[in-house]
SEVO-92522 format. One record per residue (C-alpha): x, y, z. Coordinates in steps of 0.25 Angstrom, whole numbers, plus 5000, padded with zeros to 4 digits. Layout:
<nodes>
XYZ...
</nodes>
This chain:
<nodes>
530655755474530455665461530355795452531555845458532255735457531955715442532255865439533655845446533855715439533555775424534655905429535555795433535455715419535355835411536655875417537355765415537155765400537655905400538855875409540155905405541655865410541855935423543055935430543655805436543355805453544555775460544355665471545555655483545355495481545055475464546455515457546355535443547155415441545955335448545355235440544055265442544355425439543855465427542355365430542255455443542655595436541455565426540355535438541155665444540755735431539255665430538955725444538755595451540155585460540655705469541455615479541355645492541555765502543155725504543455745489543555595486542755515479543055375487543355275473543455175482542155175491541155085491540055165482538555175487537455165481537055315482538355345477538355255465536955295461537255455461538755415453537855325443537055465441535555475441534755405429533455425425532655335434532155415447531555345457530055375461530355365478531455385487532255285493531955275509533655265510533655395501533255525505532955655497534255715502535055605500536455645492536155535481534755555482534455595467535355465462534755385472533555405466533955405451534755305451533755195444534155105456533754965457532454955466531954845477530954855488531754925500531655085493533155095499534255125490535455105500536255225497537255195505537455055504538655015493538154975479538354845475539254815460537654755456536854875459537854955452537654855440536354865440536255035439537255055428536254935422535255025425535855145419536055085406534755065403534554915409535054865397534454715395534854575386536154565393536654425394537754375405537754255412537054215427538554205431538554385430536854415430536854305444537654415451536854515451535354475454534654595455535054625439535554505433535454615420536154725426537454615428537554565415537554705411538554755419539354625415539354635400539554785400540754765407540254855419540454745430541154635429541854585441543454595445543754525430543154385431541854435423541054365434540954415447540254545446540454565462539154625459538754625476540154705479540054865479540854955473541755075473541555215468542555195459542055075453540555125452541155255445541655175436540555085435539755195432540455265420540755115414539355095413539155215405539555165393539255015397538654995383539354865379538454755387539054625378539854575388540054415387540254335398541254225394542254355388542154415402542354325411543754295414544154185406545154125417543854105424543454005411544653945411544653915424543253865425543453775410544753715417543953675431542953625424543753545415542953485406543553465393544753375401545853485404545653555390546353695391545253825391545153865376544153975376543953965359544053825359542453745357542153595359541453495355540153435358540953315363541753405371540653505377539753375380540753315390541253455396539553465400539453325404540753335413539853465421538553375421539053255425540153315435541053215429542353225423542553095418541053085414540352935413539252955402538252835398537852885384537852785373538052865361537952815348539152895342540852875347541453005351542353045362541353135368540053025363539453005378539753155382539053225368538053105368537553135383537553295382536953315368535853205371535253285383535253395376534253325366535353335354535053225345536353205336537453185343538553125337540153135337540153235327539153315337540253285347541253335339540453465335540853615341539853615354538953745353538653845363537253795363537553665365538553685375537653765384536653655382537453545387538153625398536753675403536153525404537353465411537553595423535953555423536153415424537353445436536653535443536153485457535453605459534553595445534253725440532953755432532953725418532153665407531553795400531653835387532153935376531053965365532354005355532853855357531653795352532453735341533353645351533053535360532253525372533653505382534553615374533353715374533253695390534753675393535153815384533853905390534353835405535853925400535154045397534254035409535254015420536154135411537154035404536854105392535854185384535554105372536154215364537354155361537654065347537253925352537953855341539253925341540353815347540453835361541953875366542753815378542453975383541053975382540853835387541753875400540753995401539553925398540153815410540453915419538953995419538453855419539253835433538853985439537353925437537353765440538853755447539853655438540253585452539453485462539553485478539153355485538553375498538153235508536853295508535853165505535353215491533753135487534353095472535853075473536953055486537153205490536853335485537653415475537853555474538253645461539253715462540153805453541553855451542353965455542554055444543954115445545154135436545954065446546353925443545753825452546953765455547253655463545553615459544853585446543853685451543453775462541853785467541453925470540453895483541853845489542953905482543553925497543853795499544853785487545753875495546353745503547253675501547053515501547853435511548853305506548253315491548653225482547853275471547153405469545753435468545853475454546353325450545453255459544153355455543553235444543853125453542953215465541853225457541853105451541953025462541153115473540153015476541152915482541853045490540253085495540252965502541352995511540653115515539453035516540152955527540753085534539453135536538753015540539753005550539753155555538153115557538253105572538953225576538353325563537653325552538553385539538453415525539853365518540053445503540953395493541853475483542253395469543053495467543753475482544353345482545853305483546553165481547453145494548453065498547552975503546252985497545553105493545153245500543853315499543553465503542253455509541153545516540453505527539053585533538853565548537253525545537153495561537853485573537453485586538653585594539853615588540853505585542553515581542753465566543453355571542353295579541553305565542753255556544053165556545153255554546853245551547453235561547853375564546853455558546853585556545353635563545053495568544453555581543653675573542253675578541053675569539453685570538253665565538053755552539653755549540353725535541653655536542453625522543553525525544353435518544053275520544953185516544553035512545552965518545552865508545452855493544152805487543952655487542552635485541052725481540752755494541752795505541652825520542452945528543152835537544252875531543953015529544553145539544753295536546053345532545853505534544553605536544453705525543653795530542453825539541053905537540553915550538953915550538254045549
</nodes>
């Protein structure tokens, strides 16, 4: 069978280097004015598509896997065995069994199951010749485990990129005959794999990031623009420290406005003369990535692995070597780039934003008891969109449902009380403290608290808060758990053990003192309900 096989396959290759233009099929569902036309008049000409018994061709079916391996056409990889799902008399058999298909340890190929846009990646990345040394960041190579190589491929030649946000690939969705047509013909001349990131991306997505961040005190998004060492020391610190209005005890032996903040970030990082002209000097690109990658480290909650070293940065300190191969490691960057070019507000926003994918820019606060501090933190990072954030200085991604809702009697939004929340998040803890200490005899609960959720109120402040049902012996009405408004939407809503209820908590008072108790306390509305699974 093999022999035959490989004689059918040297026709069919022969054949098509000899094929000339044939007469275009005529589909009853692909008029000529279809988009994807002339892709599937070429596969028409190739051999690979006939359509179907009916006359058409179904453009906007969900495409198989037999179906897209016999459009991509046979290569010169033949498998040694059949598939057990694959017979010998199968229509797709031949491309079934050339179709250099990516192996694992079921010998099933699935022929009817619908390809996903990530397998589809990774044959075209097969086709052309695996093609290697191509650099993208985790945020694309993450979405595609199975071939980070063949994601950064498809992403710098333009092949897949998303719906126009250059960052979701949607590589787990199928496709259509269509588009894989398309894809197909595209990638035949996919020569071009120089691709960059920060140009793809949509650049309202930057903006919008650089503005919720807000590090540089409401200074508008110029792309071009650079910034000094002063500048770029305080921006890193504010992510490190969580702090807007950040309280710094260096001593510097130099005045400057940004003394303490160029003082604190260039010192850890092992630089020895740091004085104001430093401050005043064009940060780097190097630099930059250095400081940013020791603060997102020193924020983290979860600490990632870190500490090896780069032989090529022999020439640096200890702390710039680690904190640059850390970037290149976790797929920041590739150590490529010009080091000491001045860094731009764009490729800071960028290097922020991959930065954020990997560690998470924002902090949750659960009442979980934690061994080294009060309660646990959680990273967390933003919601990449182009849409603005609104009445919010930013919006987390894990909960980005829960900024759909309105807050009740808000005096102030959350955007403007957003520096106030996390700076002062361990006195509103210890009103959740209380609640849950309190709840101890009917349940045991997990409160979770959002910096980014907090309002001011006419009376006090407002928090949008997520509680876990730990335990709870029967199933009890949220009213016998909570103190409620009077009137209450879903006071009498039932929940159980396992369930995960977002409401909003208002504190019933303004804050007085360091620590406060939920006397005062009630809930003003449910958000929403995750039943337990």
């Amino acid at each position: 069978m093999k022999k035959v096989l490989a004689l059918f396959l040297t026709t069919m290759m022969i054949l098509s280097t000899c094929a000339t233009s044939v007469s275009a099929m005529t589909f009853t569902d692909l008029a000529e004015n279809h988009w994807a036309y002339s892709n599937v008049q070429t596969l028409v000409n190739d051999g690979t598509v006939k359509g179907y018994e009916d006359g058409s061709f179904r453009p906007s079916g969900t495409v198989t896997r037999a179906e897209f391996v016999k459009m991509l056409g046979v290569s010169s990889v033949v498998r040694e065995f059949s598939y057990s799902d694959v017979p010998a008399d199968h229509w797709a058999y031949t491309y079934v069994m050339a179709a250099n298909f990516p192996e694992d340890n079921t010998n099933l190929f699935k022929p009817d199951t619908p390809i996903t846009r990530g397998l589809v990646a990774e044959l075209l990345w097969r086709r052309a010749g695996q093609p290697q040394d191509i650099f993208m960041p985790s945020i694309i190579t993450s979405q595609y485990k199975k071939n980070p190589t063949a994601a950064a491929w498809v992403y710098a030649t333009g092949l897949i990129r998303g719906d126009g946000d250059g960052i979701n690939l949607r590589l787990a969705n199928t496709l259509t005959r269509a588009e894989a047509a398309t894809l197909i013909i595209r990638a035949r001349s996919a020569n071009d794999a120089t691709g960059v990131f920060a140009d793809i991306v949509d650049q309202n997505i930057l903006v919008n990031f650089y503005n919720g961040l807000n590090l540089f005190d409401n200074a508008p998004y110029v792309p071009t623009a650079t910034i000094t060492n002063g500048e770029m020391a305080r921006a890193a610190l504010r992510i490190g420290k969580e702090q807007h209005n950040l309280a710094i005890s260096a001593a510097p032996n130099f005045e400057h406005a940004y003394a303490k903040e160029t003082y604190t970030v260039f010192n850890a990082l092992g630089k020895t003369k740091i004085d104001a002209a430093f401050a005043n000097k064009a940060a780097t690109f190097g630099d930059t990535v250095a400081a940013l990658s020791y603060q997102f480290i020193d924020k983290a909650h979860n600490v990632p692995v870190y500490g090896d070293k780069t032989d090529s940065l022999s020439s640096m300190t200890a702390m710039m070597n680690v904190c640059l191969t850390f970037a290149k490691n976790a797929g920041i960057i590739s150590l490529k780039e010009d080091l000491n070019a001045p860094i731009t507000v764009r490729d800071f926003t960028v290097i922020c934003l991959l930065f954020d994918h990997v560690i998470g820019s924002q902090s949750a606060i659960t009442t979980d008891p934690h061994p080294a501090t009060a309660f646990v933190k959680k990273d967390q990072s933003l919601l990449l969109t182009a849409e603005s954030y609104g009445d919010y200085q930013v919006r987390v991604a894990e909960i980005s449902a829960l900024y759909m809702t309105a807050f009740n009697d808000m005096e102030k939004t959350p955007k403007e009380t957003y520096d106030f929340a996390r700076e002062y998040s361990s006195i509103l803890m210890t009103i959740l403290q209380h609640l849950k200490s309190s709840l101890s005899q009917k349940a045991t609960v997990r409160l979770t608290y959002y910096p980014s959720l907090v309002c001011k109120n006419l009376n006090g402040y407002t928090m949008r808060i997520a509680c876990d049902i730990v335990s709870m012996d029967g199933a009890k009405a949220f009213s016998e758990l909570f103190t409620v408004k009077q009137g209450m939407a879903g006071a009498d809503t039932m929940l159980s053990q396992g369930d995960r209820v977002y409401f909003d908590l208002a504190t019933g008072s303004n804050i007085s003192s360091v620590s406060m108790s939920s006397e005062n306390a009630y809930v003003d509305q449910i958000v929403m309900i995750v039943p337990a699974k």
